[in-house]
N, C-alpha and C positions, 0 to 999 in steps of 0.2 A: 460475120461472126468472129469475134476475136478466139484467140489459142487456149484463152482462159476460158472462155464460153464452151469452148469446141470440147474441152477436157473434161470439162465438167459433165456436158450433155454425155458424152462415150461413156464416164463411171455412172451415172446415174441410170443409162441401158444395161451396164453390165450389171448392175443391180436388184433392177428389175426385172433379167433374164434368169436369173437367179433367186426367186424372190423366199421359199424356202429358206435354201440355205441363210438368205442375209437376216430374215426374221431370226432363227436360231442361234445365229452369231451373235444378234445386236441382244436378245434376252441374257447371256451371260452378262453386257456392260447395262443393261436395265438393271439385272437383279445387284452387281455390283454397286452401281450408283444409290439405289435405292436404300441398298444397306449402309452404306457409308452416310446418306442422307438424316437416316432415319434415326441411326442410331447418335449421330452428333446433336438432333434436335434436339430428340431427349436430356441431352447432356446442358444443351443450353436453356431449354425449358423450366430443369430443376435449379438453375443458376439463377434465372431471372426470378424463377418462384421463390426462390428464398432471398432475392435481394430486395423484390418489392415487399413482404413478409418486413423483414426487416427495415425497411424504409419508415416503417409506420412505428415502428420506435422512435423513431427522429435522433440525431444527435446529441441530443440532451438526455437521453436514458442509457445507464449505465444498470451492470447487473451486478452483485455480488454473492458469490456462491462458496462454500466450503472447500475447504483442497486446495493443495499445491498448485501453479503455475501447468502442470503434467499433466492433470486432469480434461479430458475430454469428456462432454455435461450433455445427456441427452434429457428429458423428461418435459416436468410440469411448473413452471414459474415465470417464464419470460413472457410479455404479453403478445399475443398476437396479433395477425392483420384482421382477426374480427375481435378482438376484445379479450382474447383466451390469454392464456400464458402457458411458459414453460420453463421448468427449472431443470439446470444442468447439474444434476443430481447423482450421477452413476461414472465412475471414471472408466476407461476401458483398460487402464494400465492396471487396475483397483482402488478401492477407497481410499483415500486417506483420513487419519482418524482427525477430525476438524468439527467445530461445531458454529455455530451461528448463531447469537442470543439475543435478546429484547435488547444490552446491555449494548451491542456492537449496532442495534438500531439506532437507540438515542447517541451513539457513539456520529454516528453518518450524521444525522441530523443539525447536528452540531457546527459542523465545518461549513465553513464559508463559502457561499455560493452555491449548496444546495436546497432545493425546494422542497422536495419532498423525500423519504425512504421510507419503504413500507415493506414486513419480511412474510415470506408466504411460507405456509405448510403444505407437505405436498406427500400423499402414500395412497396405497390401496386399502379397499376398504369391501366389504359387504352390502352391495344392494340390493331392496328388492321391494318389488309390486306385486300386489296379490299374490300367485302362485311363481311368479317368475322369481329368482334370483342368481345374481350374476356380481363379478368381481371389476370394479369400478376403479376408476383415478379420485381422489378427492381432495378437490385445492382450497385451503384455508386463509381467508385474505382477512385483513382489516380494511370496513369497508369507510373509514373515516379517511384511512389517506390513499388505500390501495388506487380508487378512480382516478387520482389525481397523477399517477404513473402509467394508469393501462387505461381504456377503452373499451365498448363493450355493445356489440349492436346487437339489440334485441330481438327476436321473432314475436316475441308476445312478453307480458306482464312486465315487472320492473326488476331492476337492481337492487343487493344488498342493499339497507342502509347500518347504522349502527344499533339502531333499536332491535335489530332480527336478532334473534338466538336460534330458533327450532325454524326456523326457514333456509331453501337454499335455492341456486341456479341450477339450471342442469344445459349442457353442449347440445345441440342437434341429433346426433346418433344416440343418444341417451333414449331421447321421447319417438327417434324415427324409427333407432334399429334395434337397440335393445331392449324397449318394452311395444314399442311400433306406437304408442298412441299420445292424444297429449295428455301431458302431466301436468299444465298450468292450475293451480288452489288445490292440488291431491297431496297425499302423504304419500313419502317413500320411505323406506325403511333403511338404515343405513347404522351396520354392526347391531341393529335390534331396537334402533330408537328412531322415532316418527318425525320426519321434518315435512315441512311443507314448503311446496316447491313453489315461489312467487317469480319467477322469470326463465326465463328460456331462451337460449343462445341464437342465433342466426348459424346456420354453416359456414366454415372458412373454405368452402372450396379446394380442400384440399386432402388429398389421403391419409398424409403422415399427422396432420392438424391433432393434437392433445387434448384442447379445448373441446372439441366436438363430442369428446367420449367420458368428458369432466364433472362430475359436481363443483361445485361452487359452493361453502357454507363460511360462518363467521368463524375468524381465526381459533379466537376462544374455544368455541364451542367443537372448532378440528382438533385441537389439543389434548383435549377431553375425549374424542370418540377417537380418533388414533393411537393416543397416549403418548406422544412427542412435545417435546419441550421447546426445538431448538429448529431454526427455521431452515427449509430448502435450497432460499434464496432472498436478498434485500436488493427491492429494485429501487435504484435513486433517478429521481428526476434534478436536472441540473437547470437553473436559472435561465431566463434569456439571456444573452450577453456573456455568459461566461466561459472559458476556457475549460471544455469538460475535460482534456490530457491534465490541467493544470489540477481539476478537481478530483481526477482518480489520485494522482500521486499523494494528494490532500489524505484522501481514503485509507489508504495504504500505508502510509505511516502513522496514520490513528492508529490503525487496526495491529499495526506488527508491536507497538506502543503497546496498546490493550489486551493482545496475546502474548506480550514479552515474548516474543520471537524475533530473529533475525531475519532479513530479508533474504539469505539464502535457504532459512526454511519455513520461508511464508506457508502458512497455512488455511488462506484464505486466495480467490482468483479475481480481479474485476475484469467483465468484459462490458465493450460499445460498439456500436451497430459497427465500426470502423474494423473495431478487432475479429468480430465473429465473419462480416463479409471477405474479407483479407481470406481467413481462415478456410472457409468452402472455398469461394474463387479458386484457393490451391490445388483443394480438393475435384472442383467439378474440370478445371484444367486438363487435371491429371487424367482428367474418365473421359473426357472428348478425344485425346490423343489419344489412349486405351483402345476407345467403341471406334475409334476413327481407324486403327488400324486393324481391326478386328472388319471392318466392314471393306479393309483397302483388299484383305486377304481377296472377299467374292470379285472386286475389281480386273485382280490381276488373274482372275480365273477366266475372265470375262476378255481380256485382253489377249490372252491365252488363244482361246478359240477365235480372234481378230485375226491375227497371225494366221492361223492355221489356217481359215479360210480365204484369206489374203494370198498364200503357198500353192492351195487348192489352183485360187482363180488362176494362177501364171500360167500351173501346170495344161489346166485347160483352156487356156485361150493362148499357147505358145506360138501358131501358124497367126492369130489376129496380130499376133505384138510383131511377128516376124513382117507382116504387109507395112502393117504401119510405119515401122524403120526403113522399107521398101520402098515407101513412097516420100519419103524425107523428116520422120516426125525424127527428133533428137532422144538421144539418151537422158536426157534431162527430162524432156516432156514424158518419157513413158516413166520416169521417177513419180512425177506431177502426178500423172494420171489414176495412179495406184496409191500413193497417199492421198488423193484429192476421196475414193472409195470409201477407205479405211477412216479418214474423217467424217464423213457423211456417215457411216456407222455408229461413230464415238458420237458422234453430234443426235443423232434420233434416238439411239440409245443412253444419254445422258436425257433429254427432253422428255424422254419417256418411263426413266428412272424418278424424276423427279415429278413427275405425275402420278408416279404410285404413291411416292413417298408421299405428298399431300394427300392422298387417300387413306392412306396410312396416320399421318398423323391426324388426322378430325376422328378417328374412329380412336385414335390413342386418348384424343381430349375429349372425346361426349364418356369416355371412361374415366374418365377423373385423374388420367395421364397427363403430368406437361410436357407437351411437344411445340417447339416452333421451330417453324421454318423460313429463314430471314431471306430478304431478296440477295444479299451476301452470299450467304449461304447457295442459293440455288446455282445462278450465274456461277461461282466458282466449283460447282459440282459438276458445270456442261461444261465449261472451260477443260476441265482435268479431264472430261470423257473424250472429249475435242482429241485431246494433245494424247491420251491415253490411244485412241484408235490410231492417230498418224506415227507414235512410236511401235505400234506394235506391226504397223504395215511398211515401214522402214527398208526390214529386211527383204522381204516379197518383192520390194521394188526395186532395191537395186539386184535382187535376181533376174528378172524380169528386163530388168536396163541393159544388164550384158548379155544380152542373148544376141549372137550375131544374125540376122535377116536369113541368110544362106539355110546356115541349120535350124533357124525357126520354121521359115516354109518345108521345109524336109519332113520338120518333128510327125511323128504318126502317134 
């Protein structure tokens, strides 16, 4: 048996003479790991959910929305990965006073190298079935070009065309959770007038998803029951082939042209799937090093109690470590021997943190949570639990290393 064998066998007795204690020691670096696992998932979960999201924009789809450059846009207009959309319509700084008109559509139209621009309406509105009634999103598209920018997977019946007036769509949570039933060839009532619902969304799989909880009707006819003139959002589809940086700045100085405004107080924002993913990435960055160290905190709690029981074990095995030097092991080897322990903790305890954590995360996702857990990810979780248990058993060992033989056999 080689020195490396022999060490390893002795910590892994000492281990299991203990077995108590070492279960209780290794649950601080479970529930550590676990946390730091779990909570980075999340972080990369919502990163990916919103980059595939935006992916199905493609390249080619730009957005244009009211407001300054300042403006951070949450809502109802951009289209989604089932066909929805959502306009960045609400600034967090506040509004600025901007507006968006038919005038600034034909305007986009115009410029070279784009395909299509279509402008949506987009507010709250009153709906209701039979005796229910409830406070809705309601998105106003023209459905001559709006398809030709977004996308739209059905559950049942069909899409706007331009012949609808008094007909609409409605999102999944509309027909599943806010009136619970289907609504395909029924009227719903909307501010007090009767439309009939010809199609029905798919769900996007998703919580935060706007579309899901959307009406759908013909622009006109949203202009009219909202009483808005001026649109939420113009989404432009840009040509194949073409240079879509080339074809915003195109945009942009129509538009500052057509608002007689200066480019230092543009009043209007374009974004592309390039700007908006930049945009989160910053953001979801920032929340993985946030949740990462929020989760390092249960780590080093976990670490904590490594030590301690590491301290423990000297104290009570101080006559074993005294024979052992007694019989020629080295100062070195009984270093070995006590972080070889403390590793084997960090290591079952890292394997076993990230055991929850997958328990954890499927029970996160059959909830409508995005959580993933990447093979990256894990390995450098057991890795750190690794290195986490042999740092914390450091000390212990080189206590343990100077103890002279004479006064180890002694110790009582």
């Amino acid at each position: 048996m080689s020195s490396g064998q022999f060490l390893t066998s002795l910590a892994v007795n000492s281990l299991m003479r203990r077995k108590l204690r070492s279960w209780l020691t290794m649950l601080g670096v479970v529930i550590g790991v676990a946390s730091i696992v779990i909570l980075i998932s999340l972080a990369v979960g919502v990163n990916q959910s919103i980059a595939s999201r935006l992916n199905t924009f493609g390249a080619n789809i730009l957005q244009v929305t009211p407001g300054g450059a300042r403006a951070t846009r949450v809502g109802l207009g951009f289209p989604g990965a089932e066909g929805g959309s959502r306009t960045f319509d609400q600034s967090l700084f506040g509004r600025q006073e901007a507006t968006l008109t038919e005038t600034d559509e034909r305007l986009i139209r115009q410029v070279s190298g784009i395909d299509q621009a279509s402008g949506t309406i987009s507010d709250k509105a009153s709906v209701s079935y039979k005796s229910k009634n409830t406070s809705i999103s309601v998105l106003g598209i023209d459905p001559l070009t709006y398809w030709s920018v977004a996308t739209a997977n059905l559950s049942s019946g069909r899409l706007l065309s331009s012949a609808d007036t008094y007909s609409v769509m409605i999102g999944s949570r509309v027909y599943n959770q806010t009136f619970q039933e289907d609504l395909l060839n029924k009227y719903i009532q909307i501010n007090g007038v009767s439309y009939k619902v010809v199609g029905e969304l798919q769900s996007s799989g998703q919580t935060f998803t706007s579309t899901d909880s959307t009406v759908i009707m013909p622009r006109d006819e949203a202009k009219r029951i909202l009483n808005k003139s001026t649109f939420n959002a113009i989404l432009v589809s840009v040509k194949d082939g073409e240079d879509s940086a080339a074809i915003q700045d195109s945009i942009t100085t129509s538009l500052l042209s057509a608002h007689h405004v200066s480019s230092d107080k543009q009043d209007f924002t374009i974004q592309s799937q390039e700007t908006v993913q930049a945009t989160i990435s910053q953001i979801t960055d920032t929340l993985s090093l946030f949740l990462g160290g929020i989760g390092a905190i249960s780590l080093l709690v976990g670490a904590i109690g490594v030590a301690n029981t590491m301290f423990m074990s000297v104290l009570e095995r101080t006559k074993e470590i005294g024979i052992l030097k007694a019989i020629g092991m080295r100062n070195s080897d009984v270093v070995v021997l006590f972080l070889i322990e403390s590793a084997i903790i960090g290591l079952i305890g890292g394997i076993l943190g990230i055991l929850l954590s997958l328990g954890a995360s499927f029970v996160l996702t059959y909830l409508g949570i995005s959580s993933i857990i990447t093979i990256e990810l894990a390995l450098a979780a057991v890795v750190f639990s690794v290195l986490v248990g042999i740092a914390s058993g450091v000390a212990p060992a080189r206590n343990a290393a100077a103890l002279e033989p004479i006064e180890a056999l002694s110790y009582e």
